[in-house]
C-alpha positions, 0 to 999 in steps of 0.5 A: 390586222392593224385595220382589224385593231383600229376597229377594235379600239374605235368601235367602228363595226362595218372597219371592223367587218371588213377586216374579219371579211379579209382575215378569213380565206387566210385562216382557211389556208394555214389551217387555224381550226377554230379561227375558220369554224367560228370565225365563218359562223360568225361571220355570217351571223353578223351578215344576216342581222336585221337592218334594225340590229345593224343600225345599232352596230353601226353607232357602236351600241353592241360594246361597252363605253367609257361614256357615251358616244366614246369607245373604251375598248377592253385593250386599252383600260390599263394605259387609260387609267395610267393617262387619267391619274395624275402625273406620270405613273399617276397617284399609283405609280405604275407606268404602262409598259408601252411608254416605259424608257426600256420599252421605247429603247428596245423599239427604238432598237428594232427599227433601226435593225429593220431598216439595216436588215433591209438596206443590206438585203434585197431591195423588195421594191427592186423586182428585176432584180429578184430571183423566181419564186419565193425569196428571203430578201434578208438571207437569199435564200429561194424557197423550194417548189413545196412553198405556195404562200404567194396563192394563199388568198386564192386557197383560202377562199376555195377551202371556205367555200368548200367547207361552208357547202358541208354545214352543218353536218360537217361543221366540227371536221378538221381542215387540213392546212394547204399553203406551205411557208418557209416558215415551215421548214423543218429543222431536221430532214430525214436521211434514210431512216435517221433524222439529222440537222438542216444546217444550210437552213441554220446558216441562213438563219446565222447568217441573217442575224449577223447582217443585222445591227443586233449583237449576237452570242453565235455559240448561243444561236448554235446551241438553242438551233440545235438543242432538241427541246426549245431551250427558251422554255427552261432556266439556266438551272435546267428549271421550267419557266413558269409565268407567275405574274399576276395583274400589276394594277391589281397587285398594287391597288388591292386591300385585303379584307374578308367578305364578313368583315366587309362594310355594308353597301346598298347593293351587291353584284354577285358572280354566280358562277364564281359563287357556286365554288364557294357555297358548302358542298353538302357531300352525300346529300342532294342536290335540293340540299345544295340549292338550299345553301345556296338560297340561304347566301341570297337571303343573307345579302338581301338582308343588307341591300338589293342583290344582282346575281349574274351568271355566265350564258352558254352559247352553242356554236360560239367561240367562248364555248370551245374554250369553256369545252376545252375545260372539261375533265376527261375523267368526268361524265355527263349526268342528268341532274335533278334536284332529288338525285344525290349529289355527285363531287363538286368537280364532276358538277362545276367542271363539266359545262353541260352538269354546270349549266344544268345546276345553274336553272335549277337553282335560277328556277327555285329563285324564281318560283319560292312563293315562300321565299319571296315573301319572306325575303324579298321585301324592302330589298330586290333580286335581279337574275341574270341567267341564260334568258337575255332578259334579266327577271326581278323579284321585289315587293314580296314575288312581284316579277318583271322582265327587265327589257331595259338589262337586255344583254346577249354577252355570254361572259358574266365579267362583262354583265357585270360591268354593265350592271353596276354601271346602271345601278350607279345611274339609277340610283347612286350609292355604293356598290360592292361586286363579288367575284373571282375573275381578274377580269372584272377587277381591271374592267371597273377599276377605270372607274373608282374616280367616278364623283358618286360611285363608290363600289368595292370588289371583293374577290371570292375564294373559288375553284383551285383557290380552296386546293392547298398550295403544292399538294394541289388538293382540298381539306379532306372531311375524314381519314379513310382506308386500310392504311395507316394515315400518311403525312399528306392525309393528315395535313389535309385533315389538320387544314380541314379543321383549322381553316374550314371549322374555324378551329385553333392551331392546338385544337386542330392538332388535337383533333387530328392526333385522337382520328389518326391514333385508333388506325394505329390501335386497330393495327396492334400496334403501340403508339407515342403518347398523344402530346408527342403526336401533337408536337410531330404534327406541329413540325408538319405544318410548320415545314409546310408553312415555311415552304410557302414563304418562298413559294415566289422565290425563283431558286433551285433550293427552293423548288428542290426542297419542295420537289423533297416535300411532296414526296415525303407527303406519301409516307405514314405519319408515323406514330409508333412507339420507339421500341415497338418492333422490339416489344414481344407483346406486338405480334410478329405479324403487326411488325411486319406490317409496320415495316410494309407501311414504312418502305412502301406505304401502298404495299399492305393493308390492314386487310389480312393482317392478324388483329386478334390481340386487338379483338381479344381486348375488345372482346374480353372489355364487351364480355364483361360489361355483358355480364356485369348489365345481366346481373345488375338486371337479374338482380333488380328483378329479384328484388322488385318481385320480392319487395315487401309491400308494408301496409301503415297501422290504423289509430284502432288497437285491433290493428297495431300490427303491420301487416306484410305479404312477401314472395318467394324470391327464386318463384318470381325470378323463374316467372319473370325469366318465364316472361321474357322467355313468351317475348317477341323474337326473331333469328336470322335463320327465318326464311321470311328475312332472309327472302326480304333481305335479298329481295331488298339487296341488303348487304351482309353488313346492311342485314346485320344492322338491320336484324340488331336494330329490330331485335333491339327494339323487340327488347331482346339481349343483342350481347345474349345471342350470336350475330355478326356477318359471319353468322348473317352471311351462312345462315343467308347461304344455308337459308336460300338452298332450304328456300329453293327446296320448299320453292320446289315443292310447293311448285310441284304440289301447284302446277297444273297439267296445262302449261305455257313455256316462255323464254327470253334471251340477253347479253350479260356480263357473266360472274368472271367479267366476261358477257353471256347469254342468260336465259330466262326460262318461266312457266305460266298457267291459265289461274295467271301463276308464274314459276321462274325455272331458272336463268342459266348461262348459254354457251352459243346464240343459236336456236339448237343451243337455246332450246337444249337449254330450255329443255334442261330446265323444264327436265329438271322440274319434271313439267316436260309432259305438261307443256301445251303451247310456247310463248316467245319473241319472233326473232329468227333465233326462235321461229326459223323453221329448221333450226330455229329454237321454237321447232327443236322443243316441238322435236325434242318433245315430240309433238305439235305444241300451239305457237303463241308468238308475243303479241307485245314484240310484234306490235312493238316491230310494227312501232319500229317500222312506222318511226323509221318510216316517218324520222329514218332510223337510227344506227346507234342504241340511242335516238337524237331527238329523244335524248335533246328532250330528255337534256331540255326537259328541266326548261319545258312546261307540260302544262303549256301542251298542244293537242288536236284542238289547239293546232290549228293544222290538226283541227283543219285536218280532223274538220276535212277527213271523216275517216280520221275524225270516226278514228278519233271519236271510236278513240277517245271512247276506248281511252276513257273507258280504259282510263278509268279500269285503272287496271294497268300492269305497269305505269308506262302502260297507263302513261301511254294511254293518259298521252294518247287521251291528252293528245285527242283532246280529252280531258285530264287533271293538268298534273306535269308529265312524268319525266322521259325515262329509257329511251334505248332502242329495245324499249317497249312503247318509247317510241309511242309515249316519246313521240307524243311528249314531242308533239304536244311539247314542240312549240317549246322545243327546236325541232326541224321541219322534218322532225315536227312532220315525223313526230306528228305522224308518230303520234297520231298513229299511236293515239289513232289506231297503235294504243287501243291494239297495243292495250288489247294485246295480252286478252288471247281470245281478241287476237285473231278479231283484232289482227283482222280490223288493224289490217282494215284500218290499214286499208283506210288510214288517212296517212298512208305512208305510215299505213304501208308501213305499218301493214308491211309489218303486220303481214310478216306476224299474223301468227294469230290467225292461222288455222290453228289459232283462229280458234280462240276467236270461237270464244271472242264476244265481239264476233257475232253469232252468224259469224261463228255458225260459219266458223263451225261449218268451216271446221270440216274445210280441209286443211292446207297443205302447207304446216304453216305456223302463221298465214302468209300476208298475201293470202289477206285480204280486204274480204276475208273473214274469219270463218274463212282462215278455220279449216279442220287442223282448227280442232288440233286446237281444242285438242291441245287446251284437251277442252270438251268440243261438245258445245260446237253441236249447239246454236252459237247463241246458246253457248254461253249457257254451256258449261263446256264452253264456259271451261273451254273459253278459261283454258284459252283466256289462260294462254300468254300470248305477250312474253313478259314473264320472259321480259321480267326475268331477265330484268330480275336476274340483271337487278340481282347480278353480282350479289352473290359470287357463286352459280349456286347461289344466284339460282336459290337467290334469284328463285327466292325474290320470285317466288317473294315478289308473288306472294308479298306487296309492298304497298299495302298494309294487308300485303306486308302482313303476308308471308312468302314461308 
């Protein structure tokens, strides 16, 4: 330790080395966690330095110098300053507690106990006369056989050893503390079950004190030996002792001045972090909001001079950032912060470090690229950012940027960039500097330098995290006064420093402010209140015994912590306000009584909810009634008047006219017309099914739709006072109109419905209305004109197949389509396709007949997907997959613009160069992609976006906007995997992917652009499934790649559900097969059957020859029979077909099939978009039917949609 002191304070880095190399085995054998981990880590990162970076530790250039070729360390600054004074105790008079009188007594003192201890102990030098093992040479007392101290070195090295062969997978695991010392002896041993007092280890002990030269209080030793909690840690007084002293230099030698009133300097060092406290915190705005505030401070201070904004780094695997971990709020969670999200509480931000650093490049980011900004701000002045990059940018001359290779720095800690900065500036350009920041750190880390000729800097201290909490009560100003309670103490005097410290108010004019927010809580109550000046003057009184408080906070007396410990207590009571004889005046409801007491023995007991308020409401209700009326008359009559105007018109100069002339209307005759026209206005009620549909498909609120009906009326020139709304009206004419919705959704499904149907169902864990999880179960219909009927999406009581067909079946009874249906489309789970009891075989048996077997060609593929990833990156045992969510974290740091594609590799060019098969795939490709791309019809955005990455990727040419932001990235997410994985490739040079993950990703991703896109875009077209199963096996075959192939095929071979003998007739309406092709398929159609009834081909029977005319047999016709489609066109020539229009009607029926589950898929996201919006079972069926059935026939994106109507 004294070696590894001395390096410290010379700078002397292989003394320095030396001893951390020697430290090390002993922080492995006493278990010191961190110390071990980061120590090692350390370690063998100093140790793998290039020869360059050790030669310049080597002249000690990695610390910070008093001046050049001098070593300051840190530990030494206060007592240099103390020698650079003058005198003793310099002009400041402190003097460092290491050469105080009292100090240097007490050492004196020591010393000469050793030395007696050690005369009168065993002699260590003596080992004759030692007894064997481990020995006390003060007391005598041997150590017992559990004590091993005497082989910690050799321990220490096995366990670092051991624990370095585990990294980094093991690299956070505990390491158990091995070597026991003496030290380590329990006070207490267990005797049977209690525990009692070692007392031969407390003699020693005794004993070993009064062989000592020091004076001992024995009752002392014995009661602080035998307390039960450290004794040392509490006063006499029994109070806790807290340590409250704060830097004696800075105590002594600060000023107290305010940042506004500060004089100006020519340069400003902010510590951005501690600046991130301080900056308004827009509550309920966003994050851009905030960021703004944050610019606008900049810009203040680039007014004056140039600025330095520092920020603290965030290493992973250094020792500052466990301790920055260990800062994090339990209660708060990680979130990924965007500059358009809202934002979350200032503590849930600034105190979660992943949240911090994530705030800190977004508002680095905007510094840097405000074109507007820079040339606005930036211009006789320069900003210097220091953030996470170890070379700090500068911005001048109106957004000139440079790297400043010259600030290099790798300190994590913005304390000490701080002092490098302002050292530098002051070399560059002498003049006077002012830092701002909230560390005491910094403060004693530049204060050696205040004697410096020519540098004059001042340090302002911000006012920064607790410091903004009010003292005791340990909690911020509050904006408002909320809840159901009347206000308490603590409330409102959080709220009279909101005003006064916050606004900038005066004493009396937060007073006043308080007493008219805190009086309308006691009126909504009903009950009669003190007159406001009273109010006033009992608000005075709280803060003045708040205050007076605070003047002995620094007073160490249990009255004082008694009268606190009295005050804070006292905070939790109401603020109470009431009139002295409230509780004996008859005109406060008995009920209003009642609650005053509740509130003034328990204040959490009741609540204003529940309590009768109906004086309250008669009040108010009779004022609005009479300003109601008295507005009507006023208008009515200043309608008569303007209809029954006389409209006079002036005499002429000729005699013929000397008369007015008037023309008068009857009063009553334009007051019925004008009533007549207000009548023809424009109106609307509550009871319109077309709002009360928008109102749920838009989940507004009882009290959201309330609002929204008043403003529209309003605005329409309708009485708001004329009619009746409120919630309670808003709230049953919603119940009333969702089941008068659901009967005329009913009946137009049945006027609708065809005579061929396709079922599709899909199942999903939810929570249930009691809090509790269930099986919901989307049941929908579909027909070949592409329309949809939700059926519903009851609860199942039982994941098996039995129970989910009798639920499915439940449904399609209560719509009365059981004779209708002709095919089922479903996920291949076992759940669905087992073939006893599987859910797919129960609805063939309960309906009593063969139905056609459409299995969702989207839930294959994306099997198919799974398998291929898992093959190339392993699988995942959590919901979520790593590498997807390290990109999602370092999303805000890359540039999609920066991408790499198959042109840009040089790998993936050589590999494209030297294989022809891969090189047709990627033409054949390309061509498919383009000309998807530009159909631009696309069901969904992921759709699109996963062809526009795969075109990317093969090198097409696209419009260079960024990708769009990486969005689920759960397990059971259709095309994560594809649309990730080419993120990942096209964005690796900017990420840290190890050489395993860069080769899966790669694969990954040329499977999916290669071969997986075009299949997957393909798979809802019915008639291209049993072609395009048989050419994805013969690429397969050939796939350049086949371990990804194998895979792939492995899949594909489980699910060839489309190319079994009754399916293998949509191909007869497939365009791509040419007509020999099909003349066989005809011909095939007498080939018995197999014997087997099997629902899909088994993958052994594929192979490389077969064709499709070789899986038709005559159990194909069963297809024809079920689409009930006129075979005649079969007798034709297939080249003569599509004049038919037999076939031309039989190929609709079978474009008409579903053969992709979304519908499924879309109602289980409806149902989990919509739950908890209504608490009844009842009503959550109308509710969930009547967006269905909204969403279908009413756009959102288009005028021509919003002029539609659902009723």
């Amino acid at each position: 330790m004294m070696m590894f002191i001395r390096a410290e304070r010379e700078g002397d880095w292989p003394l320095h080395l030396e001893a951390f190399t020697l430290m090390m085995p002993y922080f492995y054998a006493a278990g010191h966690v961190h110390y071990a981990q980061y120590g090692l880590f350390y370690l063998r990162s100093m140790e793998a330095l290039p020869t360059k970076v050790l030669d310049l530790f080597m002249k000690g250039e990695h610390v910070l110098r008093h001046i050049p070729g001098i070593w300051n360390g840190i530990c030494k600054l206060e007592s240099n300053l103390s020698e650079m004074v003058d005198g003793d105790g310099g002009n400041v008079q402190i003097i460092h507690k290491e050469a105080a009188q009292a100090r240097i007594s007490s050492d004196r003192k020591d010393r000469e106990g050793i030395r007696h201890k050690l005369e009168l102990g065993i002699n260590p030098l003596d080992p004759v006369s030692h007894p064997e093992g481990i020995v006390n040479i003060v007391s005598g007392r041997v150590g017992p056989a559990t004590v091993n101290v005497q082989d910690s070195l050799e321990v220490g090295r096995e366990q670092m050893a051991e624990f370095e062969t585990t990294w980094p997978e093991h690299f956070h695991d505990t390491i158990n503390k091995k070597i026991t010392t003496m030290a380590v002896t329990k006070k207490s041993v267990k005797v049977g079950e209690t525990k009692v007092f070692d007392t031969s280890l407390i003699y020693s002990g005794v004993v070993g004190l009064q062989a000592s030269s020091r004076q001992v209080d024995i009752k002392e030793v014995l009661a602080y030996e035998l307390a039960p909690i450290p004794t040392s840690m509490f006063t006499d007084a029994g109070e806790m002792r807290c340590s409250t002293g704060k830097s004696v230099l800075k105590t002594q030698l600060k000023v107290e001045v305010s940042s506004r009133n500060a004089p100006n300097t020519d340069i400003t060092i902010i510590d951005g972090s501690a600046l991130l406290w301080v900056i308004h915190w827009p509550v309920g705005g966003t994050v851009k909001t905030y960021v703004s505030n944050f610019r606008q401070h900049i810009e203040r201070k680039l007014q004056k001079g140039d600025v330095y904004l520092v920020f603290d780094r965030y290493y992973e695997y250094s020792t500052k950032g466990v301790t920055r971990s260990a800062r994090n709020t339990e209660a708060s969670r990680v979130h990924q912060v965007k500059a358009t999200m809202e934002l979350p509480s200032q503590k849930v931000i600034l105190t979660v470090t992943e949240n911090k650093k994530q705030l800190i490049d977004i508002i680095c980011t905007e510094l840097k690229g405000d074109v507007s900004f820079h040339r606005n701000h930036i211009q006789n002045h320069k900003l210097i950012i220091t953030s996470q990059d170890k070379t700090p940018i500068e911005i001048s001359n109106g957004g000139l940027i440079i790297n400043r290779g010259d600030m290099n720095t790798t300190y994590e800690e913005a304390d000490i960039i701080i002092a490098q900065q302002m050292l530098m500036a002051a070399k560059e350009k002498p003049t006077s500097i002012t830092v701002l920041s909230d560390d005491t750190d910094v403060f004693v880390l530049l204060l050696h330098y205040y004697l410096e000729d020519g540098l004059k800097f001042m340090v302002i201290n911000m006012a920064t995290r607790a410091a903004s909490n009010l003292w005791l009560i340990d909690k911020a100003p509050i904006d408002e006064i909320t809840g159901a309670r009347l206000p308490s103490k603590e409330q409102v005097l959080l709220r009279y420093y909101h005003h006064h410290r916050e606004m900038g108010k005066t004493a009396s004019g937060s007073r006043k402010a308080v007493v008219e927010e805190v009086l309308p809580f006691w009126s909504r109550a009903g009950i009669p209140t003190t007159t406001v000046i009273h109010a006033g003057t009992k608000l005075s009184k709280l803060v003045k015994a708040y205050n007076d408080l605070k003047k002995n906070k620094n007073k160490d007396r249990p009255k004082h912590r008694m009268d606190e410990e009295i005050f804070k207590g006292d905070l939790q009571e109401i603020f109470d306000l009431a009139h002295s004889f409230s509780l004996q005046r008859p005109d406060v409801k008995d009920k209003d009584k009642e609650f005053l007491r509740s509130q003034r023995e328990d204040r959490g007991e009741s609540s204003m909810a529940g309590i009768d308020l109906v004086t309250a409401k008669k009040v108010e209700k009779q004022v609005e009634r009479g300003t109601r009326l008295k507005r009507l008359r006023e208008r009515e009559d200043s309608d008569i008047a303007r209809l029954t105007k006389r409209a006079e018109i002036p005499s002429q100069s000729s005699s013929s006219s000397s008369s007015p002339v008037s023309t008068t209307s009857s009063p009553a005759r334009g007051s019925r017309s004008q009533r007549k026209k207000l009548k023809q206005s424009p109106s609307i009620s509550v009871k319109d099914l077309n709002l009360i549909s928008t109102w749920d498909r838009e989940k507004l609120s009882v009290r959201q739709a309330m609002s929204t009906f008043a403003a529209t009326a309003q605005v329409l020139g309708m009485d708001i006072g004329s009619m009746a709304v409120s919630k309670s009206t808003v709230h049953r004419a919603r119940i009333a109109g969702r089941e008068q919705a659901a009967e005329k959704i009913v009946e137009l499904r049945n006027q609708e419905i065809p005579e061929r149907l396709v079922l599709h169902w899909d199942g999903k864990l939810l929570l249930s209305l009691s809090g509790d999880t269930e099986d919901r179960i989307a049941v929908l219909l579909t027909e070949e004109d592409d329309a949809k009927f939700l059926l519903g999406v009851p609860a199942s009581s039982d994941s098996t197949g039995r129970n989910m067909a009798a639920v499915v079946l439940k449904e399609v009874d209560k719509a009365g389509v059981r004779d209708k249906i002709i095919a089922f489309c479903f996920d291949t789970t076992a759940l669905n396709t087992g073939m006893v009891q599987g859910a797919c075989i129960r609805i063939e048996q309960e309906l009593g007949r063969s139905l056609l077997w459409l299995a969702c060609r989207h839930h294959v593929h994306e099997v198919i997907l799974k398998d291929v990833f898992e093959a190339s990156l392993g699988s995942s045992s959590g919901p979520d997959i790593g590498i997807f969510k390290r990109l999602c974290d370092r999303w805000s740091f890359v540039d999609s613009s920066q991408r790499e594609t198959v042109e840009t590799s040089e790998d993936l060019v050589e590999f494209f160069a030297t294989n022809d098969t891969a090189s047709k795939l990627k033409d054949d490709a390309l061509a498919f992609l383009k000309e998807a791309l530009m159909s631009k019809n696309h069901p969904r955005e992921d759709y699109e976006e996963l062809l526009r990455l795969s075109y990317l990727f093969l090198g097409g040419e696209g419009p260079a906007k960024p990708f769009r932001h990486p969005g689920a990235l759960h397990q059971a997410r259709w095309m994560a995997k594809a649309i990730y994985c080419l993120k990942l490739q096209m964005l690796k040079s900017q990420l840290s992917l190890t050489g395993r993950e860069k080769a899966g990703v790669e694969r990954v991703a040329l499977f999916a652009a290669l071969v997986y896109c075009k299949q997957w875009h393909e798979a809802p077209i019915s008639v291209k499934a049993p072609l395009n199963d048989v050419f994805f096996l013969e690429i397969l075959k050939t796939y350049p790649d086949q371990t990804v192939a194998k895979a792939a095929e492995q899949a594909l071979q489980r699910h060839l559900w489309y190319i079994s003998e009754e399916n293998a007739g949509l191909a007869f309406f497939d365009s791509r097969i040419d007509v020999e092709e099909k003349k066989q398929m005809v011909k095939a159609l007498d080939k018995p059957a197999s014997k087997k009834e099997l629902k899909r081909l088994e993958g052994k029977k594929m192979t490389m020859s077969s064709s499709l005319s070789s899986f038709v047999t005559s159990k194909t016709r069963s297809f024809f029979q079920k689409l009930d489609a006129d075979e005649g066109f079969l007798a034709k020539d297939p080249a003569l077909w599509e004049e038919d229009d037999r076939f031309k009607d039989a190929r609709k029926r079978a474009l008409g099939l579903r053969v992709v589950n979304d519908a499924a898929e879309r109602g289980i996201a409806l149902v989990q978009r919509y739950l908890g919006s209504t608490k009844s079972a009842a009503q959550e069926k109308y509710l969930l039917q009547l967006v269905h059935h909204h969403r279908k026939l009413v756009g959102r994106e288009k005028k021509e949609d919003l002029q539609k109507k659902a009723f």
